[in-house]
N, C-alpha and C positions, 0 to 999 in steps of 0.2 A: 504493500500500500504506500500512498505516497502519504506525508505532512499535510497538516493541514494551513500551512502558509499562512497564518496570519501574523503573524512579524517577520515575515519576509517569503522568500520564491519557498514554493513547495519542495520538498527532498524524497527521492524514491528512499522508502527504508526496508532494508532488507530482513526478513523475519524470517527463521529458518523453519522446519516443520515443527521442528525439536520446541522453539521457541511458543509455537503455537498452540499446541498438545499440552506444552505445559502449562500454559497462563486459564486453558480451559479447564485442569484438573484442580488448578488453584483455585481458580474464584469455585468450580464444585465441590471443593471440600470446603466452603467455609457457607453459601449459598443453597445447597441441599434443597436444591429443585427436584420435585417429582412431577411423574405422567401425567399427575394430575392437574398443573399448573395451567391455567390460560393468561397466555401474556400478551402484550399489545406492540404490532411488532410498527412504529414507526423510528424505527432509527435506520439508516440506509444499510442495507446487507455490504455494500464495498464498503463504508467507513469502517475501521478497526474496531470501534466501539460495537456495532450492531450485528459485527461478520463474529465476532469472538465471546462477548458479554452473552446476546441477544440468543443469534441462528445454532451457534456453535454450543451453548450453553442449553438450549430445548434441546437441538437434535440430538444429544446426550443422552439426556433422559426420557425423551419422547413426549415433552411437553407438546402442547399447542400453543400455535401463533398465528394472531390474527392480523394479517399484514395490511399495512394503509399504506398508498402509490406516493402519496405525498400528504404532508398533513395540514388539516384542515380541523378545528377544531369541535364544530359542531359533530360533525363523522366522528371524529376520536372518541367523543362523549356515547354517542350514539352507539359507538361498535361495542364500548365496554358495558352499554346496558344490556346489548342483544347477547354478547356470547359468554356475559357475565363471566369477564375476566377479573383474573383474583391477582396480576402482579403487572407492572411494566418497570422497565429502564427509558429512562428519559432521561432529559437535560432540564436546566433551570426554566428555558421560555415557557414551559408548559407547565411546571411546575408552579410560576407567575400565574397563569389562566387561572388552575385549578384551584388557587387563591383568592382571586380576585374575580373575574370574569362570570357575568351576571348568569349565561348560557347553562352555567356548570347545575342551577336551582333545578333547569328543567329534567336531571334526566336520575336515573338510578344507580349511583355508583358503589351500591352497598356492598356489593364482591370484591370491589376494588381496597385490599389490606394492606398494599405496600409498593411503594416504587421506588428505584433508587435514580439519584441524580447523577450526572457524569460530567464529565465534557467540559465546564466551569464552574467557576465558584458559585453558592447557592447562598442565597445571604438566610440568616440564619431567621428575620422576621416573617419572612415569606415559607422558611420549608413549614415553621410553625404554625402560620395561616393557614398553610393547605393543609397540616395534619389533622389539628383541629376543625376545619372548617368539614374536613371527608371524613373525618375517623378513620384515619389510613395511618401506615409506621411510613416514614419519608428519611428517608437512609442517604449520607454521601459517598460517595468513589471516585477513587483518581486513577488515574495513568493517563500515559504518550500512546503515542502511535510505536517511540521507538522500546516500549516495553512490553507490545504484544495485549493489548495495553494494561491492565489494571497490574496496581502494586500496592491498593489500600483501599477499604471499606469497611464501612460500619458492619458487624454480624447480624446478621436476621435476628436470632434468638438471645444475644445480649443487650447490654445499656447501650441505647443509642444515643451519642453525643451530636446534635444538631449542627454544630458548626464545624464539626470534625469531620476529616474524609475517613477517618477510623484505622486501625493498628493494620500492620506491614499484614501483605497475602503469607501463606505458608511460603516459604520456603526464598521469602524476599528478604533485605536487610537494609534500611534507608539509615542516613546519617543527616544532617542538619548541619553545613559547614559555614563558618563567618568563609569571605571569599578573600579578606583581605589577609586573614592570617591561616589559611588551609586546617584551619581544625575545628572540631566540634564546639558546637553550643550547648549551654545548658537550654533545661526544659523551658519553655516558656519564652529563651530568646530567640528573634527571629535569623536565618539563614537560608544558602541555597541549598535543596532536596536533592541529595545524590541516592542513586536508587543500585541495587548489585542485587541477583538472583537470574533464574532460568528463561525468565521473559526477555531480559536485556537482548536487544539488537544487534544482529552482526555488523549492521556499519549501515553508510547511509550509499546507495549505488554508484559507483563511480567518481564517489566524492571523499577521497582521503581524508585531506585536510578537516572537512567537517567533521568526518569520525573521529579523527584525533582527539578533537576537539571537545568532541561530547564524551567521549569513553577514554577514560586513566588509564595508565599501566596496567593500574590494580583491579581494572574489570568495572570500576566503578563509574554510573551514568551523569553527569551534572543534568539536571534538567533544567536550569535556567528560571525556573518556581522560587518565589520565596517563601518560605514555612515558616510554624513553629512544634515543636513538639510538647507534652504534657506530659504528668509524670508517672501517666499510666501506658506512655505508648502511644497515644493516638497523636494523629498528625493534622496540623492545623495549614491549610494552603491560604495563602495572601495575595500572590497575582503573581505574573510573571517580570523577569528583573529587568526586561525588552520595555514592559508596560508602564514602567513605576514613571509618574510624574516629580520629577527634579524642580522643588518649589525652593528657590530661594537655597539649594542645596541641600534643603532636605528633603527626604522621599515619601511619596504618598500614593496609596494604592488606588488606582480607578475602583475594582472592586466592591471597596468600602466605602467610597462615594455612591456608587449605584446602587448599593443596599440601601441609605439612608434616603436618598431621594426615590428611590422605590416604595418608599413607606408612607411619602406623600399620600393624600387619599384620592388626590387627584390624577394621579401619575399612572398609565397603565405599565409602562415600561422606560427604561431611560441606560443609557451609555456616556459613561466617562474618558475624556483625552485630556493629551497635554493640548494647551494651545501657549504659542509662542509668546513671550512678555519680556519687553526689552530691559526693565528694570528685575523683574525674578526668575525671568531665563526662560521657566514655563508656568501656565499656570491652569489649576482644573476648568474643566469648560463640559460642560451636561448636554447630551441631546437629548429631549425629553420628550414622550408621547402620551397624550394628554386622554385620558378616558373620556369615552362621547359624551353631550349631554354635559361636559364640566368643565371649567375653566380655572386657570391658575399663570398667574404673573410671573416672572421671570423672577423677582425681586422677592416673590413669595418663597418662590423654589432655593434660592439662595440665603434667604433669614431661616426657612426650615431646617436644612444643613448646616448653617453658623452656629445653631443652637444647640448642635446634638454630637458638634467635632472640633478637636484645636484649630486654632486660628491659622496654622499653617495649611488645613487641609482645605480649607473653604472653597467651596466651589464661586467662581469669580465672573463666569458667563457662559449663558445657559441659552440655547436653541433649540425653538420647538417645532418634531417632525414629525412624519406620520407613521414612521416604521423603522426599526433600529436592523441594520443591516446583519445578517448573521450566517454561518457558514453553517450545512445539512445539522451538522454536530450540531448547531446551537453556541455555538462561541462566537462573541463579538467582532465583525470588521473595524479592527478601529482604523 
């Protein structure tokens, strides 16, 4: 499969069978899908998330999946009342709907127990809204393309930490490195996720230098992720280090701006950039998509987020549009 390019050109990443078989047996040993599972299949069969989590992960155990061409929200709703599906893998957008979106009253989603997020970060007031709002468990998971993918998720049948993408798969080992002095962090401070286990990638196609790049001597993946870890294991992801907004020289996660301003009540969806500022170098700037039927100031949107973040984080100018651009996965064009 290739990268999914959004901080730069795409990369063929090359994934051996080995790699592949394994990351399937991983997430099955911790995920414990049976025949009996009806899951909802709108993640694309070629992205790594939907070919490996999704297709690979039923046809295992002979689950059912009910596949959608492209998604549409109403259909989504509509298919899990008819085939009274009891699980999906999704991404954050739809996790936002399931929360918010008026559509969701019409329909029956009582079978529906549990979905896990992927793809990106899930801010943590929204997985909340939709758990409560469906009575569903709303789980997080990480991985790359170049780890086959997953390397971390919350467990089905344990505590599930909502902000958490949840402790290393079997047979994975993550570290949390400060990047300026190559060594570990403690719990709780933040660093870049290096990732080492059987998923890792053999390199990226005819791009040396790149591989070098991402994989150590020691076997070990930089994923370019900021984290933090806790002191039970589980891993906290921040945004990626491509991403981070350089405010005055210090860093600030789009992210956590898009949580907060997603919390607006007016807000159906919003995306955070840097935009250029000749005096702080860069500074947050919101595209924000405004629920029908409601309206909300620019000025609003920026004293809601002054009030709920340090001063360095402030979102400083705010554009309002009618759709936030996103790749099949569900991850932001910024």
């Amino acid at each position: 499969p290739y990268s999914s390019g959004t901080t730069g050109l795409p990369k063929g990443v090359m994934l051996t069978h080995y790699n592949l078989v394994a990351n399937v047996v991983q997430t099955d040993r911790v995920e414990r899908l049976t025949e009996k599972e009806v899951m909802i299949g709108i993640l694309p069969f070629y992205h790594i998330y939907g070919m490996v989590c999704l297709m690979s992960g039923a046809l295992r155990v002979g689950a059912t999946i009910v596949t959608m061409p492209r998604f549409d929200l109403e259909q989504f709703l509509s298919l899990i009342e008819k085939h009274k599906v009891t699980m999906g893998y999704i991404v954050p957008p739809i996790v936002l709907a399931l929360a918010k979106h008026p559509a969701v009253e019409n329909y029956d989603l009582s079978t529906l127990k549990d979905v896990l997020s992927g793809a990106a970060p899930l801010p943590e007031p929204v997985a909340r809204a939709c758990a409560e709002r469906n009575n569903l468990s709303v789980r997080q998971g990480y991985g790359l393309t170049e780890t086959s993918p997953v390397t971390h998720f919350n467990p089905r049948d344990h505590e599930i930490k909502l902000t958490s993408v949840g402790p290393a798969a079997p047979s994975t080992r993550y570290r949390v490195i400060d990047v300026s002095t190559g060594k570990d962090v403690s719990p709780g401070e933040l660093g870049e996720i290096w990732i080492e286990g059987p998923q890792v990638m053999k390199g990226y196609l005819n791009n040396p230098d790149a591989t070098q790049a991402m994989i150590d001597e020691d076997g070990w993946l930089h994923t370019g992720d900021i984290g933090h870890a806790d002191e039970d294991g589980y891993l906290y992801v921040v945004d990626r280090v491509k991403e981070l907004i350089k405010y005055k020289g210090m860093q600030v996660a789009p992210a956590e701006l898009e949580a907060v301003v997603q919390s607006h009540p007016a807000v159906a969806d919003a995306a955070v950039i840097p935009s250029p500022d000749i005096e702080a170098g860069e500074v947050p700037k919101a595209f924000v998509v405004v629920k029908p039927e409601m309206s909300v100031s620019a000025n609003e949107i920026m004293s809601h987020v002054a009030e709920r973040v340090a001063p360095h984080k402030k979102v400083r100018r705010v554009e309002f549009i009618n759709e936030i651009p996103k790749v099949p996965s569900g991850k932001i064009l910024r």
